[in-house]
N, C-alpha and C positions, 0 to 999 in steps of 0.2 A: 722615181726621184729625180734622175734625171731631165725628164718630161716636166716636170714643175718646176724645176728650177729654171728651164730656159725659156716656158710659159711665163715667170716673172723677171727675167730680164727682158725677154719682150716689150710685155708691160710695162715696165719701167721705162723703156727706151722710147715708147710713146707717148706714154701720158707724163712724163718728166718735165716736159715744158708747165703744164698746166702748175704743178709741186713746185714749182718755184720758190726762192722765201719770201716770203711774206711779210708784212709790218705786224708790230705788235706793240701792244701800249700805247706810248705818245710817238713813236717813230712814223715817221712819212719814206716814203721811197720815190727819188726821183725816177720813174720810168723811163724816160727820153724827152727828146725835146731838143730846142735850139739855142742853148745853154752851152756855151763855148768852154770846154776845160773839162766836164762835168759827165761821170760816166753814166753810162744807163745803170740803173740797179744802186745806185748811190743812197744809203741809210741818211738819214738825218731828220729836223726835225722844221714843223712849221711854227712860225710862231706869224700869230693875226694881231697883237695887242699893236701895235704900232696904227695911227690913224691915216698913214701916208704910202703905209708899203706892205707886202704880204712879203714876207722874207723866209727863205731854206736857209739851212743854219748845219753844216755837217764837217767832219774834220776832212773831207774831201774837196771840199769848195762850197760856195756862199752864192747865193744869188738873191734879189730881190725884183719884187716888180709892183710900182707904182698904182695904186686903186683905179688912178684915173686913167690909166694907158691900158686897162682890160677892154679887152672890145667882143670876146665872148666866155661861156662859162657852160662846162657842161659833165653830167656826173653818171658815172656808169656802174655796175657790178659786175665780175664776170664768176661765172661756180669754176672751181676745180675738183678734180678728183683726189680726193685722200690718198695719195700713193706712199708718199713716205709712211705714213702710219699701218697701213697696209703689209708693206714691207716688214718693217720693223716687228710687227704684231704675230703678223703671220695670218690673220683675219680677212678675207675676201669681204666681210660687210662693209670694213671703212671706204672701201671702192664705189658703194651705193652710195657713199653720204659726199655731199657736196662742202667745200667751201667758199665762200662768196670772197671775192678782193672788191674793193671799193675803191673807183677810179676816179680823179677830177683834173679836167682838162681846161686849160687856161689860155686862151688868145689874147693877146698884147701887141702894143708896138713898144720897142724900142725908143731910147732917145734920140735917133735919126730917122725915127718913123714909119720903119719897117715894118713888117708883121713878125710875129715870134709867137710859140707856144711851149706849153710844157704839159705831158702827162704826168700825174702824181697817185700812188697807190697812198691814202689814206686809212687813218686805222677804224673800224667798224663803226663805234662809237661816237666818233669824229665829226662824220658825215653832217649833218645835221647843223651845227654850230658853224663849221667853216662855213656853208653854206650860206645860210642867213650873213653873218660878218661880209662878203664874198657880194652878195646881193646889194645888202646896203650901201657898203663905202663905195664900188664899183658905179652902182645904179644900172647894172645887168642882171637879168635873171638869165637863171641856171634851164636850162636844153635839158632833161632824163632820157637818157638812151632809151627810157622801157617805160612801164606803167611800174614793174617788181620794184626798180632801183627808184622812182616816185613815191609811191607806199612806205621803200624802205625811211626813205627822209622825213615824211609828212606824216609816218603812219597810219 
């Protein structure tokens, strides 16, 4: 008993970054970036209806960034291991199944010209829509870290 329990604090102790939370629904998550004020891990949400600006929106802080000051655009997955569920369950299978986060990385300048970027975890479903909006108003297409995270968009 022993032996299994410190086998899954092990586990846990390693694979915990991957478990991290996650978005869910219409939630974005600011990952990081050069967004002054603005923590990493920051809940909130995207909103694209604006013709002028792509704007975060969370009771944490606000930022927005101009269609035309994008100067790259680029979308990624990464799988994680099911660990909280694992734990929780008590089930060694959740461990084989993966979860995918969906990544989109934003290069911009500044209104003094700089460069600036932001990673954003987007929700599954999401992907696809930002995208296209992203592509259009911008007039940058989107870099896929992969051929999987490609597929995932375009199907």
């Amino acid at each position: 008993m022993r032996k299994s329990m410190a086998l899954v604090l092990i586990l846990a102790f390693l694979w915990l970054p991957c478990a991290a939370a996650s978005v869910s629904g219409k939630e974005t998550m600011y990952v990081g970036g050069t967004i002054a004020g603005l923590s990493e891990g920051t809940i909130g949400s995207l909103d694209s209806t604006s013709e002028k600006a792509l704007k975060f929106n969370s009771p944490k802080g606000n930022f927005e960034i101009p269609y035309e000051n994008i100067t790259s655009l680029e979308y990624g997955q990464k799988a994680g291991r099911r660990l909280a569920v694992t734990i929780l369950t008590g089930s060694w299978v959740y461990l084989l199944s993966k979860k995918r986060k969906h990544f989109l990385t934003i290069g911009f300048t500044d209104a003094n010209e700089k460069p600036q970027g932001v990673v954003l975890e987007i929700p599954k479903g999401t992907a696809k829509s930002f995208i296209t909006i992203l592509e259009v108003r911008s007039g940058k297409k989107v870099e896929y870290e992969s051929e999987e995270a490609k597929k995932h968009v375009h199907g």
